[in-house]
N, C-alpha and C positions, 0 to 999 in steps of 0.2 A: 567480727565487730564492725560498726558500723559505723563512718564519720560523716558529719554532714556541714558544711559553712565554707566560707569562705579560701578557697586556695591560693596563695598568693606564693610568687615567688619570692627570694630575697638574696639577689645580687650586690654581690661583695667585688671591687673592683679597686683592686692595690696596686700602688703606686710608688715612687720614689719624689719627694723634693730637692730640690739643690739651689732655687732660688727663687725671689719675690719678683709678680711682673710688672712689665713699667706699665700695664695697662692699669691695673684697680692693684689695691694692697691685697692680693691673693696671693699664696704659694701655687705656681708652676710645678704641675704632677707628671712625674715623664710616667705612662703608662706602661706596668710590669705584667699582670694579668688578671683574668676574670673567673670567678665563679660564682655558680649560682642554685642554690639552696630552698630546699623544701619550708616553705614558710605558711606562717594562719594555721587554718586547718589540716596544711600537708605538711605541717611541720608534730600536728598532733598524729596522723597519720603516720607517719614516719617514725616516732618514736614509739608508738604502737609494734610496729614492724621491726623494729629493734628488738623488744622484748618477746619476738616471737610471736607474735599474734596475727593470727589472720586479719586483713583489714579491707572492707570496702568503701571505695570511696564516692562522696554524691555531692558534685557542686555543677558550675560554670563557669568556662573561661573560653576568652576571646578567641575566635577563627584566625590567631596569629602566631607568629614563630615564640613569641612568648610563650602561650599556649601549650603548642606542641611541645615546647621545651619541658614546662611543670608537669604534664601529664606523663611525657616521656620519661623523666624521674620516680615519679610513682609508680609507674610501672617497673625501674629500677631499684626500687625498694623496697619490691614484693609488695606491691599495694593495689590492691583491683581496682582500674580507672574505669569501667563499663559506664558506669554511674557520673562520670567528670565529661560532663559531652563540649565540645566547642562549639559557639553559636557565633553568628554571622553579627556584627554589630556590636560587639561588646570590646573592652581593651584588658585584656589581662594585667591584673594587677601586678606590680614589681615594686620592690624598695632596692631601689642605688643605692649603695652605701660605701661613699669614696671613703678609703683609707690609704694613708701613707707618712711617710719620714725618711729623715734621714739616712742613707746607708747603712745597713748595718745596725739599725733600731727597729724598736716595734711599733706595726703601722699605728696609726691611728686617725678613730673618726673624723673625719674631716664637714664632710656634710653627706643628707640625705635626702635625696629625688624620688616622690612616687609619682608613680601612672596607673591607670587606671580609675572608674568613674564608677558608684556604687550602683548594684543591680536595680532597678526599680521599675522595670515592667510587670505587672502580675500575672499574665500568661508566664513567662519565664519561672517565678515563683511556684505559682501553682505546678508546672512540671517537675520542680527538685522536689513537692510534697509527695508527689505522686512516684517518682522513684525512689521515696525513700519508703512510703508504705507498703511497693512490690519489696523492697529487699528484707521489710523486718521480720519474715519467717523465718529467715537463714543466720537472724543475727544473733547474741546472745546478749549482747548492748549494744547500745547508740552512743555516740557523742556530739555534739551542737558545738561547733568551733567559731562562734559568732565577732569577727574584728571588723564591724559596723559597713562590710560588702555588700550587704541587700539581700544575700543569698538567704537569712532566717529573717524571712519575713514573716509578718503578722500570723499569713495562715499555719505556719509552720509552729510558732511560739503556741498558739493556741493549741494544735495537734501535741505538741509534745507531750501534755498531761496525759492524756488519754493515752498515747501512748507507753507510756510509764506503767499504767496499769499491765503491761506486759511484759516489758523487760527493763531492765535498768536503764535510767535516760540521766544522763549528766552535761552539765551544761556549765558552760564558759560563755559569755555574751560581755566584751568589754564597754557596752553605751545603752543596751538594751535587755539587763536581766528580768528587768520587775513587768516584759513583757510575759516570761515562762511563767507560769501557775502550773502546780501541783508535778515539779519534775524529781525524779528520785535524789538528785544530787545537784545543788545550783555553788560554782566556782567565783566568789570574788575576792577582791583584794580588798586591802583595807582601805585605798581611798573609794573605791567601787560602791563597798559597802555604808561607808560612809554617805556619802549620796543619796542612794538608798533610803538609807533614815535621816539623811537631810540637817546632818546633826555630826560635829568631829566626833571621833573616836580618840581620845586620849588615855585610853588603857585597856587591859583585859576587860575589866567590868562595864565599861561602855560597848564595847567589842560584843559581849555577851547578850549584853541588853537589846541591842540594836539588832543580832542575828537571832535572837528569840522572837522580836518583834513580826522581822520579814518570814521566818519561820510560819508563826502563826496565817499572816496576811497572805503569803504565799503558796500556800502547804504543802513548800519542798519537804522532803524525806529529811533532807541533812543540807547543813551549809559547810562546805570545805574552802576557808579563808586564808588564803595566803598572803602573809605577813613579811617579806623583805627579807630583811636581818632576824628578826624574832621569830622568823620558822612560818609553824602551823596550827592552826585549829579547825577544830572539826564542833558543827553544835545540830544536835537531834535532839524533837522532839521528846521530853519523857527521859533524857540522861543528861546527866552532868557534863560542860562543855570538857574533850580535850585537847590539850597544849603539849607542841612538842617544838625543843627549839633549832634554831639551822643546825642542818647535818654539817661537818667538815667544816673548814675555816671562814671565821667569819668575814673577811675581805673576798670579795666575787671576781673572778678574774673580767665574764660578760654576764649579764640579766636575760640579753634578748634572747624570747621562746622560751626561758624557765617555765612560763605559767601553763604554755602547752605537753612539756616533761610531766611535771606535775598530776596535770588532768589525764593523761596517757598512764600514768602507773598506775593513779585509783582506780581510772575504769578498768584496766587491765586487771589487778588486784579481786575486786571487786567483782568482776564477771566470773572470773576462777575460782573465788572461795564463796563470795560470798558475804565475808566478814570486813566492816566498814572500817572499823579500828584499825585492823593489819594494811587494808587498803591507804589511808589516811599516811602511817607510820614509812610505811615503802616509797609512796610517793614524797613524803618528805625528804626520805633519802636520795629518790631519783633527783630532787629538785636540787638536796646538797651537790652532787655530784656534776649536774649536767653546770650550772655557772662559773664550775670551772677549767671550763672549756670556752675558747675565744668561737666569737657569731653562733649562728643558730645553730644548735645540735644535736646531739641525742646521746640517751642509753641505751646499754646495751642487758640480757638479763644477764650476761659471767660479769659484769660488772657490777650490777647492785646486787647478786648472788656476791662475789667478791666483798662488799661492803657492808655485808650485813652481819659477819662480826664484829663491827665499831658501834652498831645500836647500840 
């Protein structure tokens, strides 16, 4: 399988407090340590490789030790970087995310630093098109991990359809979906979605109305909406939408990267059977599952194999 967008790191860096400084009303963080985490599309990549699947990966990051770091990882993942090339000029993306507390508590978010600057050469563009069109004989899916990096640009959104006519194409694009037309599977969320039709979503039947809409206008295969606390849905073409509600307890220990868990089970699913419903249903599971786990993370499949007697 096949990822293609944005790879970002996500650097977690905890701390201990023990007092306010006399410079600004900040807490003073004695630094305890650092790590740093497959994020964006190597966090969809990563969760793929969890579940066992072969994964190739096609983006760009910086000629920097950032870089070298997220790539270095992917390849710690079992995740083929051939396709992740580092180019001279660019800043590899990273999210800081100081966390800390008192002795003996649990950290917490304090604030968060990015770096990095969105792709927006089209030579560079046009090159991620063109490795991802050598790689799609080898793939049995694609996925478009789009968190507004530059990586799916225009010409890419555009190719996507046509490529769909070939293998299953699913798509995640948190600022940019209603650029994809005709993709097997397009991923938003309900404020996403909302946008979208331009119009709130105040319940299932707005929810429905509104992805029948983009449906038609867009002619994805299917829309798989994720809903927070209220689960999932899934709406195609020609069937009756379905709802399924959060897997496992409804307080979330973290959020961040559930949506990349998510997109990683269906395609995953999805390229193995075939069958959209089962797809839909398991990744709602991977989704219950992975929020309750603290920062970015993943499943595994003895884990949602584990968890599939509580459906």
């Amino acid at each position: 399988m096949g990822v293609v967008g944005d790879f970002v790191g996500d650097e977690y860096v905890y701390g201990c407090t023990e007092r306010i400084s006399r410079e600004a009303p900040v807490p003073i963080v004695r630094f305890e340590r650092r790590e740093l985490k497959l994020g964006g599309a190597g966090n969809v990549a990563a969760n793929l490789a969890a579940l066992g699947v072969r994964v190739e990966a096609v983006g760009a990051l910086g000629r920097d030790e950032a870089g070298r770091q997220i790539r270095g990882l992917c390849r710690r993942a079992g995740i083929g970087a051939a396709g992740l090339e580092l180019e001279a000029g660019l800043v590899s993306p990273v999210k800081t995310r100081i966390l800390a507390g008192a002795l003996h508590t649990t950290r917490q978010q304090l604030l968060r630093l990015d770096r990095g600057e969105p792709l927006a050469v089209a030579p560079q563009r046009n090159r991620i098109v063109e490795r991802v069109e050598a790689l799609l004989p080898r793939l049995d899916a694609l996925v478009v991990s789009d968190y507004g990096g530059g990586i799916a640009g225009p010409e890419l959104a555009r190719r996507a359809g046509a490529w769909a006519r070939r293998l299953p194409v699913c798509v995640d694009s948190r600022f940019s979906l209603g650029r994809f037309a005709g993709v097997s599977v397009a991923k938003p969320n309900v404020p996403e979605l909302a946008a979208l039709a331009g119009a709130p979503l105040r319940g299932e039947a707005d929810l429905v109305r509104a992805g029948r809409a983009l449906l038609k206008e867009k002619r994805y295969g299917a829309l798989l909406v994720t809903r927070g606390r209220d689960g999932l849905a899934l709406l195609r073409r020609g069937a009756p939408p379905s709802f399924w509600p959060v897997f496992g307890p409804d307080e979330a220990v973290d959020v961040t990267g559930a949506g990349d868990t998510v997109m990683a089970a269906f395609a995953a699913v999805l390229a193995a059977t075939g069958e959209i419903e089962l797809a839909a249903e398991l990744a709602n599971v991977a989704g219950g599952l992975v929020v309750q786990k603290p920062g970015t993370a993943t499943v595994t499949a003895a884990e949602l194999e584990a968890a599939l007697p509580r459906i």
